[in-house]
TORNU-151072 format. One line per 3 residues: their letters; for each residue x, y, z of N, C-alpha, C. Coordinates in steps of 0.02 Angstrom, whole numbers. Layout:
<atoms>
A) X:Y:Z:X:Y:Z:X:Y:Z; ...
</atoms>
This chain:
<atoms>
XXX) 43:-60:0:0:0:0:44:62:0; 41:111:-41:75:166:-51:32:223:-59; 50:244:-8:0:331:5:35:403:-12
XXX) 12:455:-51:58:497:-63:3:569:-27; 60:600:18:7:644:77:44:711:44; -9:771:-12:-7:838:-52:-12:884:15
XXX) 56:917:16:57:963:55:65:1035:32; 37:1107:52:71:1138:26:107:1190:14; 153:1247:-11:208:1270:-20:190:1343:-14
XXX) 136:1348:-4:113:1432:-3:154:1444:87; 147:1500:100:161:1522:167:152:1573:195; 118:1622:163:97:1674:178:38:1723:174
XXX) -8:1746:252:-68:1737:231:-104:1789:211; -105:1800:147:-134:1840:104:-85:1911:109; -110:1968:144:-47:2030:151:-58:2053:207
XXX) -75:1990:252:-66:1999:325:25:2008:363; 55:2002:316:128:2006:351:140:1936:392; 76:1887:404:72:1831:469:88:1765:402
XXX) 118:1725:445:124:1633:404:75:1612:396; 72:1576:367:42:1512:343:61:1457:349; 45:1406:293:59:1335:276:28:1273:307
XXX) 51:1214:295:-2:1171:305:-2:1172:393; -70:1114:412:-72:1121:467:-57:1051:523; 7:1055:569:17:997:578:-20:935:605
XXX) -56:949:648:-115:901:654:-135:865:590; -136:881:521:-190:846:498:-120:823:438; -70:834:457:-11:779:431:-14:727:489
XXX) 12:761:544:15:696:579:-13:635:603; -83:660:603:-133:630:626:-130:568:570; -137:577:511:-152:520:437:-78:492:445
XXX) -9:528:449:46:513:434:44:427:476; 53:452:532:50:407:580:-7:324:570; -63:364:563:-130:310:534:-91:252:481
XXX) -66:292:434:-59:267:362:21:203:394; 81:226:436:118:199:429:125:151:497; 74:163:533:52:114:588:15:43:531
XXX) -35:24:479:-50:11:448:-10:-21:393; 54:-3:393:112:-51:353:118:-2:302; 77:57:263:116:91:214:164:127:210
XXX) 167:119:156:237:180:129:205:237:105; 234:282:139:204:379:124:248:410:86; 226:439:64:292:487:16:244:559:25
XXX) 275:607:30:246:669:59:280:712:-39; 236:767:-37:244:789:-85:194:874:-106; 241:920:-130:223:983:-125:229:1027:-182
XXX) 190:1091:-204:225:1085:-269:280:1129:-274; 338:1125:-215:389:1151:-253:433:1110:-219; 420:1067:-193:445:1033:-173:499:1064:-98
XXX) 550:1007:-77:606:1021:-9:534:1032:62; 547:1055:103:525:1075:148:458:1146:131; 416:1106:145:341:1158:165:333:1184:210
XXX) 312:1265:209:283:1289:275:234:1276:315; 270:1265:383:221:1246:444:204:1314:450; 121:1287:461:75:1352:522:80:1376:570
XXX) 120:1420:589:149:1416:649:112:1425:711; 58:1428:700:-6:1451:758:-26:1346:762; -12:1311:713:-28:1225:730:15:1212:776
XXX) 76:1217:794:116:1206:847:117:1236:901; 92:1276:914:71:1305:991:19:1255:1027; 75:1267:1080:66:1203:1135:-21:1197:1146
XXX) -94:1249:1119:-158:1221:1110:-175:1172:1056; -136:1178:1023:-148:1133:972:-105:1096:963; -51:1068:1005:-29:1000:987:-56:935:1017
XXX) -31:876:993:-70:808:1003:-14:761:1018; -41:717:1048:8:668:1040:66:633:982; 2:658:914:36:638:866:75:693:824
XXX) 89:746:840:110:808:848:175:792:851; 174:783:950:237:775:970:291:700:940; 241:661:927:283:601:916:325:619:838
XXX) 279:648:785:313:673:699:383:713:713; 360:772:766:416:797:759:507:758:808; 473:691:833:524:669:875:559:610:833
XXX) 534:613:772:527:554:731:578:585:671; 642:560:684:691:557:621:680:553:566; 632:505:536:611:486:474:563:510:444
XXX) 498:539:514:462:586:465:493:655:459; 533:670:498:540:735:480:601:754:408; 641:698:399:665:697:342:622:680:304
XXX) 584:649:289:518:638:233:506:714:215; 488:765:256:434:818:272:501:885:236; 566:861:262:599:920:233:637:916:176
XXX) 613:838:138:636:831:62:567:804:21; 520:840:32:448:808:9:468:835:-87; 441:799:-127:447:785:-195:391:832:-228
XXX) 421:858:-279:399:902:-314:324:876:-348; 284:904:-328:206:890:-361:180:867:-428; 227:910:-474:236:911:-542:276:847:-578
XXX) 314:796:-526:345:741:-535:298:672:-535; 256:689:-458:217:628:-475:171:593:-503; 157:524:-522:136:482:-556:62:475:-534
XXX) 23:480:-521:-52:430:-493:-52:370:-477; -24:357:-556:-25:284:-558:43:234:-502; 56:274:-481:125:243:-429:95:259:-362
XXX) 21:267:-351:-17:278:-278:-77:231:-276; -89:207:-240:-152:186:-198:-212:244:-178; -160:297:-163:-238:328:-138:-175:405:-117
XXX) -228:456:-106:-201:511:-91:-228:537:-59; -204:587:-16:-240:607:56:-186:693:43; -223:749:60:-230:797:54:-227:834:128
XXX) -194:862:159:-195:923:240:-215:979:222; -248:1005:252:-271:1084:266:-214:1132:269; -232:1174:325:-200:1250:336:-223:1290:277
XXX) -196:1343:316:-246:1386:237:-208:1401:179; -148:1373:179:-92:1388:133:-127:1338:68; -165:1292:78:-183:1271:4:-228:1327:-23
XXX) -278:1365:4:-322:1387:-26:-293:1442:-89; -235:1460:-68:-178:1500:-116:-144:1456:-194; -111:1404:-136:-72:1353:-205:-108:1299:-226
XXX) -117:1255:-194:-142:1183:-223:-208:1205:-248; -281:1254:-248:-330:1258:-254:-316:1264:-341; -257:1306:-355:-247:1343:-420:-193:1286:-462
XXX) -175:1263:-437:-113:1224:-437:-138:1180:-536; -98:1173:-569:-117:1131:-638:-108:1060:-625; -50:1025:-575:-54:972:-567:-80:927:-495
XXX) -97:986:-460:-155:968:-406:-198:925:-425; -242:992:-472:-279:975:-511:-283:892:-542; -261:907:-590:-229:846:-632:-222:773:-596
XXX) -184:768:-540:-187:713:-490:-273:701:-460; -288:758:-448:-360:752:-403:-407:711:-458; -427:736:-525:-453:711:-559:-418:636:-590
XXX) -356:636:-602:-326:558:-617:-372:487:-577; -333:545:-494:-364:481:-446:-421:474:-453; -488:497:-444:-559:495:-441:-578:467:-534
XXX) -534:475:-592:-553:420:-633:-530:361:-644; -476:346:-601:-439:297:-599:-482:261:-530; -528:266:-528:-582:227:-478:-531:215:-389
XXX) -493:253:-378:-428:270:-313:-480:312:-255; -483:295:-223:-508:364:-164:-453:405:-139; -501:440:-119:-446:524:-110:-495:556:-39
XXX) -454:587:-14:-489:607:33:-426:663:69; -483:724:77:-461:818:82:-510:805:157; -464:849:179:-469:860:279:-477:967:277
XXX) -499:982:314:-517:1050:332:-507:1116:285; -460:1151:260:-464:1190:187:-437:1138:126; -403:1078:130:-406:1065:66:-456:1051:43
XXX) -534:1029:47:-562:1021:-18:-593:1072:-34; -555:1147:-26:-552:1205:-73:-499:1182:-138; -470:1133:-133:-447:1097:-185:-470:1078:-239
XXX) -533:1062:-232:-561:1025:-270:-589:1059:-338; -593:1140:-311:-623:1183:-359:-647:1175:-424; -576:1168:-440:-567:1169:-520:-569:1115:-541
XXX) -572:1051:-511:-575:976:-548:-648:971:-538; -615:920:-634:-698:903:-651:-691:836:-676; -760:810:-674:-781:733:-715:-760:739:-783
XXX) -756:690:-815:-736:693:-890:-802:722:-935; -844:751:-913:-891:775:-969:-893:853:-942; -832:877:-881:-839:939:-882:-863:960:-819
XXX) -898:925:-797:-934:949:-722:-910:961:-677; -915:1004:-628:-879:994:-562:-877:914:-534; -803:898:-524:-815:832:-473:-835:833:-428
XXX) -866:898:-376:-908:901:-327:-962:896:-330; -1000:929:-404:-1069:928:-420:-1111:904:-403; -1167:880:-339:-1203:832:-325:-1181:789:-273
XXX) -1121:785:-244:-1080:755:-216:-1077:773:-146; -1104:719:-84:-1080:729:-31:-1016:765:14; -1014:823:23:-950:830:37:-942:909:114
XXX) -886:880:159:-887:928:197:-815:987:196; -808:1018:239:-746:1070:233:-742:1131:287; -694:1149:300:-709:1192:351:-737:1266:332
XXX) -790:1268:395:-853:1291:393:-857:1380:388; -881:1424:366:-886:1494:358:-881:1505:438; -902:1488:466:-933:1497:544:-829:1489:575
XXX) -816:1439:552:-749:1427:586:-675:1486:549; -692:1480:507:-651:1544:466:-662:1607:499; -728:1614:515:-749:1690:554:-735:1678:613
XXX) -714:1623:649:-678:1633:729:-606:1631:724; -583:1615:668:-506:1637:669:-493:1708:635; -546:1748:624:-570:1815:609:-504:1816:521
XXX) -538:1766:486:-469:1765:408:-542:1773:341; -613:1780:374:-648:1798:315:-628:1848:258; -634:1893:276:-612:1950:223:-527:1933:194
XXX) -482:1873:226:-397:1886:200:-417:1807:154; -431:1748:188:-424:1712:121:-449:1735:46; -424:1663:9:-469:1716:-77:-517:1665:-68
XXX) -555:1640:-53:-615:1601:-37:-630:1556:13; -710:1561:30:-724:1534:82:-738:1447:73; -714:1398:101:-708:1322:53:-801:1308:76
XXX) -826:1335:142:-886:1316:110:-940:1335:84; -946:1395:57:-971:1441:-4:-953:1413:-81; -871:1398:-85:-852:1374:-147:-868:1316:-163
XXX) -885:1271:-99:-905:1191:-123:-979:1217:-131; -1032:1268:-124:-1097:1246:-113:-1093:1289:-191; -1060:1334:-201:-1082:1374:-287:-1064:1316:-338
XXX) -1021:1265:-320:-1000:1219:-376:-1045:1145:-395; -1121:1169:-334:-1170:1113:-323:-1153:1053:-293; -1111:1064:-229:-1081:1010:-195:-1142:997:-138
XXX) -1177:951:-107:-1222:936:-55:-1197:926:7; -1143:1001:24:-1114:1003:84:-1163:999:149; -1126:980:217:-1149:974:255:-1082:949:314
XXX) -1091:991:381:-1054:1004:453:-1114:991:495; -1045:983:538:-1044:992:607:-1052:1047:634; -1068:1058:705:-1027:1124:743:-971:1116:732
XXX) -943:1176:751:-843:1208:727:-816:1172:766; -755:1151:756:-707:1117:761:-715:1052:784; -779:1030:772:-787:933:797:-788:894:752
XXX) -746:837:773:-744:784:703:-776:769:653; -767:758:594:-833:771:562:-827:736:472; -831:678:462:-799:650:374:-881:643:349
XXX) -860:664:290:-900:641:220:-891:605:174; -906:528:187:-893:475:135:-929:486:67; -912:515:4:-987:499:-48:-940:459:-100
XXX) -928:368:-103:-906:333:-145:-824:340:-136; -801:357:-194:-719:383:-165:-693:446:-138; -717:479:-117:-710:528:-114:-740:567:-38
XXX) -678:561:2:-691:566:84:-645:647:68; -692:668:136:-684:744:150:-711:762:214; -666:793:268:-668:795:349:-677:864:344
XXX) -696:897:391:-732:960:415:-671:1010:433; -640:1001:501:-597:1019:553:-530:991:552; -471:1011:577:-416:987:607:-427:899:643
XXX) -470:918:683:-507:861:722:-528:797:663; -534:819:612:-546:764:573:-511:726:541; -442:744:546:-408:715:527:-383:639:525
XXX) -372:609:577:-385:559:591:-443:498:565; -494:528:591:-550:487:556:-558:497:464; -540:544:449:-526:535:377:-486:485:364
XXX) -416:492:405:-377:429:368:-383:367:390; -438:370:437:-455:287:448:-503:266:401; -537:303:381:-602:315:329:-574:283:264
XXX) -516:317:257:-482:315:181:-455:227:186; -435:202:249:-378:137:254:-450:106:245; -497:114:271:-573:49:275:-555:61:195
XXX) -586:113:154:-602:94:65:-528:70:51; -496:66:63:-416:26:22:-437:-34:48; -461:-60:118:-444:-116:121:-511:-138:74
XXX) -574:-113:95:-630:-157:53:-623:-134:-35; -552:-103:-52:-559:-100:-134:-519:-176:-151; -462:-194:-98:-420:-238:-115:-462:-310:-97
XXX) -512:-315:-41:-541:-363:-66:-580:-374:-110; -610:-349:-145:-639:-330:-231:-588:-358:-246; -562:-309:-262:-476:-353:-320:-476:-421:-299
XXX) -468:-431:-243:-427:-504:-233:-490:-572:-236; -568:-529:-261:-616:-577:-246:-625:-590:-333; -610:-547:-380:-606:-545:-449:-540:-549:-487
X) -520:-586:-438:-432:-618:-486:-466:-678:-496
</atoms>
């Protein structure tokens, strides 16, 4: 099983003078899931080397157990500060792809050409994919092969207008992810702010909060394992 976790390379939030980048909870949380589970992760960004951390995710309210263990961890943190250029990888050399928040995607990966490109590969290449708290502001611009939004009609959650307006970043992001999933005819639907919260619709899993992280990537390991028994029931 080979998981490739899109991180990304923006870092700065909007012309606030303040950081960005992804957010560590919702690396660590899947990182850990995925390689407790026997896979191999390959982390990947689009400019690749080392991505900006959020620096407001590492303050001691928001760290986790699995927090502290990534950053005590030799191997992920060399993973994390030679992550592979976006524009390099294959689809077809993944199982499945899993996507972190912070608000630094809503800048790069949302706009991104081979974001894109991967997001739609996987979802026609019958692969699940699954976006945790601003990434599936990702999803924007990918579409089905006849053009449609791949959200169109589609179960899907993201972090919430309500939660953007308590970190007071309404007016600085360039869009709100759940306004942009509901104009693209997505059949969003939350939680209250910041409680766990996934949207399974077929392949295509999508968590609410930070907090969701986790259960996304347990979400994502259940459809790998019940895709591989398919496979292994039709050999």
């Amino acid at each position: 099983m080979k998981i490739l976790i899109v991180l990304t390379s923006h870092g700065e939030l909007g012309t606030t003078g303040r950081k960005t980048g992804f957010w560590l909870e919702e690396l660590a949380a899947p990182y850990y899931r995925f390689k407790d589970a026997g896979a191999e992760v390959v982390l990947a960004s689009p400019k690749g080397g080392r991505p900006p951390l959020d620096p407001k995710s590492n303050e001691p309210t928001f760290q986790t157990d699995e927090t502290h263990r990534f950053e005590a961890d030799p191997e992920a943190m060399a993973a994390l500060a030679h992550t592979v250029r976006l524009d390099s990888v294959s689809a077809d050399d993944f199982d499945t792809v899993f996507y972190p928040g912070g608000h630094g995607p809503l800048w790069d990966l949302a706009e991104d050409p081979a974001s894109v490109r991967l997001i739609e590969t996987v979802q026609r290449a019958g692969k699940p994919l699954a976006l945790v708290c601003h990434a599936p502001g990702t999803l924007r611009h990918a579409t089905n092969s006849d053009g449609t939004p791949l959200v169109r009609g589609r179960k899907v959650t993201g972090f919430t207008n309500g939660e953007e307006a308590a970190v007071g970043l309404t007016g600085i992001v360039p869009f709100l992810v759940e306004d942009e999933l509901k104009r693209l005819g997505a059949d969003y639907s939350k939680t209250d702010d910041w409680q766990p919260y996934v949207v399974v619709d077929g392949l295509l899993i999508t968590g609410q909060s930070p907090a969701s992280s986790g259960p996304a990537a347990d979400a994502l390991l259940t459809l790998l394992t019940l895709r591989t028994q398919v496979d292994e029931a039709r050999a």
